[in-house]
C-alpha positions as CSV (number, residue, x, y, z in Angstrom):
1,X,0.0,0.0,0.0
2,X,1.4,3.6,-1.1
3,X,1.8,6.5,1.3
4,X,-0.3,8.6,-0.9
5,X,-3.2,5.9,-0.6
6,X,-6.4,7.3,1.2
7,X,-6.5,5.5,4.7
8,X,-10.2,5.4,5.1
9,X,-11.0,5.5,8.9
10,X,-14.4,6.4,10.6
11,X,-14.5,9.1,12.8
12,X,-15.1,9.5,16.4
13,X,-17.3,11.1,18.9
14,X,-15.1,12.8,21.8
15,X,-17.3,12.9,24.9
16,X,-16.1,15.9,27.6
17,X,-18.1,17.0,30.3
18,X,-17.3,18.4,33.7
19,X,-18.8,20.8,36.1
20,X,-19.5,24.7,35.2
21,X,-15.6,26.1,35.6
22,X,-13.6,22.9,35.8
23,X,-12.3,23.9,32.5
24,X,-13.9,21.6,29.7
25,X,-14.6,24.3,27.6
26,X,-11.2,26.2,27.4
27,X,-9.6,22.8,26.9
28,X,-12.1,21.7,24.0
29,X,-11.5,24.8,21.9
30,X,-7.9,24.0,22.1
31,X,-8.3,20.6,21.0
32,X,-10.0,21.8,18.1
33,X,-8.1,24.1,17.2
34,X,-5.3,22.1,17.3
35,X,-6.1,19.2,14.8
36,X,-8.1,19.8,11.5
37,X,-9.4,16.6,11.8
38,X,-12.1,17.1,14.8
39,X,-14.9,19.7,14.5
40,X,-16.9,20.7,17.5
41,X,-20.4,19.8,17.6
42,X,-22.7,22.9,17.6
43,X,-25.6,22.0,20.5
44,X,-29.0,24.1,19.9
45,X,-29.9,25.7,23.0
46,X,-33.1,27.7,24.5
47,X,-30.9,29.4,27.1
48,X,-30.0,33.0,25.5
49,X,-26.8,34.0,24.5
50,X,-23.8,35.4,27.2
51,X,-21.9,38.3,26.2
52,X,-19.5,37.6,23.8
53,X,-21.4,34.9,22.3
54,X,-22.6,34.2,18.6
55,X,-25.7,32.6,17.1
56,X,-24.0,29.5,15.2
57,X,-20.9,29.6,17.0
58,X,-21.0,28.6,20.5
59,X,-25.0,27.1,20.2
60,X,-27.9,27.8,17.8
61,X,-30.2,29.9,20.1
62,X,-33.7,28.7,19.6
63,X,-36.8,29.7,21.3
64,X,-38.4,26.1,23.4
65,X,-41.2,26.0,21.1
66,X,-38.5,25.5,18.2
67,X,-36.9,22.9,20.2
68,X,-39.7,20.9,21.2
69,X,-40.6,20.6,17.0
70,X,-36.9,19.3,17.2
71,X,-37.2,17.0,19.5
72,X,-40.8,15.7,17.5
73,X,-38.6,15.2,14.4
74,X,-36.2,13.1,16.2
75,X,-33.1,15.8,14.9
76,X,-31.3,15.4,17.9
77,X,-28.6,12.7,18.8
78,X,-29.6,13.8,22.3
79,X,-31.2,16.3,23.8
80,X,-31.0,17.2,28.0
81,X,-32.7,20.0,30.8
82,X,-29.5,21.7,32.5
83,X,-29.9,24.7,34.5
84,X,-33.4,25.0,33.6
85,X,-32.6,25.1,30.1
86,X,-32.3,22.7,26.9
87,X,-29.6,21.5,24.8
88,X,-29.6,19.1,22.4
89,X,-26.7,17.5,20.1
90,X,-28.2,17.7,16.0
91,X,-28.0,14.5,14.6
92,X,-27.6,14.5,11.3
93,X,-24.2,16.5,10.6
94,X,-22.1,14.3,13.1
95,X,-23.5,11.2,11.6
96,X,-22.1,12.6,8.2
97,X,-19.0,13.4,9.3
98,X,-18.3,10.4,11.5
99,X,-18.9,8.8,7.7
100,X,-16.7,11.1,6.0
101,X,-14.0,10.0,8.8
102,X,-14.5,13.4,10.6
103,X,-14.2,13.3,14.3
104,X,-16.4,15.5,16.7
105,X,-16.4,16.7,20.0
106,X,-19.2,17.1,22.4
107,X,-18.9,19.6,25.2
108,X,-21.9,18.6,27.1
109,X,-23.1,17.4,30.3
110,X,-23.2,13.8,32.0
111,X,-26.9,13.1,30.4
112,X,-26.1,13.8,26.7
113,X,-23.0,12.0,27.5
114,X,-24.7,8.8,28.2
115,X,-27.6,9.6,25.9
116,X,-25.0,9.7,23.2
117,X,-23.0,6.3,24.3
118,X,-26.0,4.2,24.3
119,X,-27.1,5.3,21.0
120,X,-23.7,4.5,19.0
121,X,-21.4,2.7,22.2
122,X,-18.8,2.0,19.4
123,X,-18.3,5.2,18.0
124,X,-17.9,7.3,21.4
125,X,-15.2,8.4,23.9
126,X,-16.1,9.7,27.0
127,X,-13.7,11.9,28.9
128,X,-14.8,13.3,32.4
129,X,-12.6,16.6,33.9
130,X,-12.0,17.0,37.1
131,X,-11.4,20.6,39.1
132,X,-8.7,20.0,41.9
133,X,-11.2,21.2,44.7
134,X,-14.7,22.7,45.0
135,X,-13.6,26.0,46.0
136,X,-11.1,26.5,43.1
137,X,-14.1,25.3,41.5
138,X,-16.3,28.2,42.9
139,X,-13.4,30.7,42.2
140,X,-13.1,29.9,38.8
141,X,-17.0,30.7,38.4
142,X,-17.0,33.8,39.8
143,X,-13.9,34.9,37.8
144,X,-15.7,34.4,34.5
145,X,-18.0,37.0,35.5
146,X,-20.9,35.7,33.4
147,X,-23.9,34.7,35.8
148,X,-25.3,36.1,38.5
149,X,-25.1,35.0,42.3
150,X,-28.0,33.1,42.5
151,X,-26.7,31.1,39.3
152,X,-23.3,30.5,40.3
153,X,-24.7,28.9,43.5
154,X,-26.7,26.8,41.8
155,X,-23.9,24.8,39.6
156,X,-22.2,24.6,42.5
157,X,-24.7,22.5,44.5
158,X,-24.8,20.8,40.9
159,X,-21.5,20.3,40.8
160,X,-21.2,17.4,43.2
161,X,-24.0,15.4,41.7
162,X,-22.0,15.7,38.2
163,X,-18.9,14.8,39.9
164,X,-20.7,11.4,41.3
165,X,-21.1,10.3,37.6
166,X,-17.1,10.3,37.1
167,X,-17.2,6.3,37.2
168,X,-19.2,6.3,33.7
169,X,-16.4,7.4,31.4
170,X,-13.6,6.2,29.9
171,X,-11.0,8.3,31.3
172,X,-10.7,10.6,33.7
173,X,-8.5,13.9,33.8
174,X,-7.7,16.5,37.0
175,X,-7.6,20.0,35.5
176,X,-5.2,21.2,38.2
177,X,-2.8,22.3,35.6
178,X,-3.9,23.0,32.3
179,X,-1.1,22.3,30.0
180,X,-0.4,18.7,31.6
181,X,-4.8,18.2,31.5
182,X,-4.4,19.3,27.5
183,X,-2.0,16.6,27.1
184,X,-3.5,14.3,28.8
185,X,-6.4,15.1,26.1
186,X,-4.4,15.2,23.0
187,X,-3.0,11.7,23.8
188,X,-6.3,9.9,24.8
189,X,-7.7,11.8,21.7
190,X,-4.2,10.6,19.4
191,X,-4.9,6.6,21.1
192,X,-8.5,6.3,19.9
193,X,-8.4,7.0,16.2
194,X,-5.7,4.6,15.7
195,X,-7.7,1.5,17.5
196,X,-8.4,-1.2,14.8
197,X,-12.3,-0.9,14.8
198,X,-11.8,2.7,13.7
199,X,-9.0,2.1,10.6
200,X,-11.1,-0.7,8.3
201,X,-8.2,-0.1,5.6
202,X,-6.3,-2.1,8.0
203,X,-7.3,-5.4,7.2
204,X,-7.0,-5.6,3.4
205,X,-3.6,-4.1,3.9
206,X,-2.9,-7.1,6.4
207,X,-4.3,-9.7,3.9
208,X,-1.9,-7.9,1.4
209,X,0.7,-8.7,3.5
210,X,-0.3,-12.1,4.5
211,X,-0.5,-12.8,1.0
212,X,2.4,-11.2,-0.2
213,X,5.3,-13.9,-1.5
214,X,8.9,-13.3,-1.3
215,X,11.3,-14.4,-3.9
């Protein structure tokens, strides 16, 4: 087989979900920006946007009654309540891309994570971040200076339930320093796409070599 041969692989779904602050955002951005090969997933939302946000860049904003027609038409991979708000994962441009051999990354919480791993277990890698303590945790919230009081307090006390759910995912990474946490990332991320289920072209070019007769 020739190096300039396409090596047809499926892609992957990358799984990351933490608690509000622990850093599974900042860390996801990076990832993506660092390999051409994954694309983020764009969740639709009903929350409104923060400042600095886009329409189409960090969510589609839609209004509940646009979401629930969603939901009717099966168009989401998964969907999930969070902070008294919905988010929900569109199904049909990761399917095409996971096709195309395109990876994508989900930055969502622990029920779209498991909503997502029972609908295609094979394709999905789940990756859980950890904050070092609860009040870095609550420091880090209030020094993003985008919710109010009331809503800060309110991922906290969420925070420990989401936490409890670290035994359902693949891996595991403490976000106590965030250049070691990113690689710790890029090499669970590098692992996966080379695992045998994921490269089919492998196998012919194994029964080449099995086959292959030297003089």
């Amino acid at each position: 087989m020739s190096n300039d041969r396409p090596r047809q692989r499926r892609g992957l779904m990358l799984v990351i979900s933490s608690p509000s602050g622990a850093g599974k955002t900042s860390l996801s951005r990076r990832l993506v920006a660092d390999h051409a090969d994954l694309e983020l997933s764009i969740s639709a939302t009903t929350r409104g946007p923060r400042p600095g946000e886009h329409d189409g860049r960090e969510y589609h904003f839609v209004d509940p009654a646009r979401f629930h027609a969603m939901i009717g038409e099966d168009a989401f991979l998964e969907w999930a309540e969070v902070h008294e708000h919905r988010y929900g994962s569109p199904r049909a441009p990761v399917m095409a891309a996971l096709e195309q051999g395109r990876d994508v990354l989900f930055d969502i919480d622990w029920q779209g994570a498991m909503s997502i791993a029972q609908a295609a277990p094979a394709d999905v890698v789940r990756v859980f971040i950890l904050p070092p303590s609860m009040a870095d945790l609550s420091r880090r919230l209030h020094a993003r200076a985008q919710d109010a009081e009331d809503v800060i307090q309110r991922r906290l006390g969420r925070a420990y339930g989401e936490i409890a759910m670290w035994a359902e995912y693949d891996y595991v990474i403490l976000n106590d320093d965030f250049d070691q946490a990113y690689a710790d990332l890029a090499h669970i991320y590098h692992a996966e796409r080379l695992k045998r289920a994921r490269n089919p072209w492998l196998k012919p070019l194994v029964q080449k070599l099995l086959d292959e007769k030297l003089s």
